[in-house]
C-alpha angles and dihedrals in degrees: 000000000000083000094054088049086057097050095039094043089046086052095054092046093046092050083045095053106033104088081048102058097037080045090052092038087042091052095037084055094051102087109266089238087064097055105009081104110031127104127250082258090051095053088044090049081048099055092047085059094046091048091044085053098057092039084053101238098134125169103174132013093279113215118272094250089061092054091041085063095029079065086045096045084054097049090041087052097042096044090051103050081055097056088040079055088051107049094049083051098047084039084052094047091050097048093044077051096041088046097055102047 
């Protein structure tokens, strides 16, 4: 029981914390000149567009550094619905195993 808690418990935090990290690894790969003097609404106003971009909905040419993360926000999300794949697999696998034993 305590290790499905664990698992469980692992899984909650990772789907918590996962806009926030991509968020934090999205913004330290934009060149510092571009956000060393923004607010917190204008980063936030910075991120919408790169995610618009990648989602394609796109109202004026955006500057080559917002495509540029727009690119790394979709690697970062997609790699990370893989891993998030992965480790239920690799959680389902232990407890069948753990099960059986």
């Amino acid at each position: 029981r305590l290790n499905n808690t664990i698992v469980l418990g692992s899984l909650v935090v990772w789907l918590l914390a996962q806009d926030a990290v991509i968020q934090n690894m999205v913004f330290a790969a934009v060149p510092a000149t571009l956000t060393e003097n923004m607010t917190s609404a204008e980063r936030a106003l910075l991120l919408s567009e790169v995610v618009n971009v990648h989602h394609g909905r796109i109202f004026q040419e955006p500057r080559p550094e917002v495509v540029e993360a727009a690119r790394h926000y979709g690697a970062l999300v997609s790699s990370a619905g893989v891993a998030l794949v992965v480790t239920i697999a690799v959680a389902c696998a232990a407890g069948l195993a753990w099960g059986w034993s």
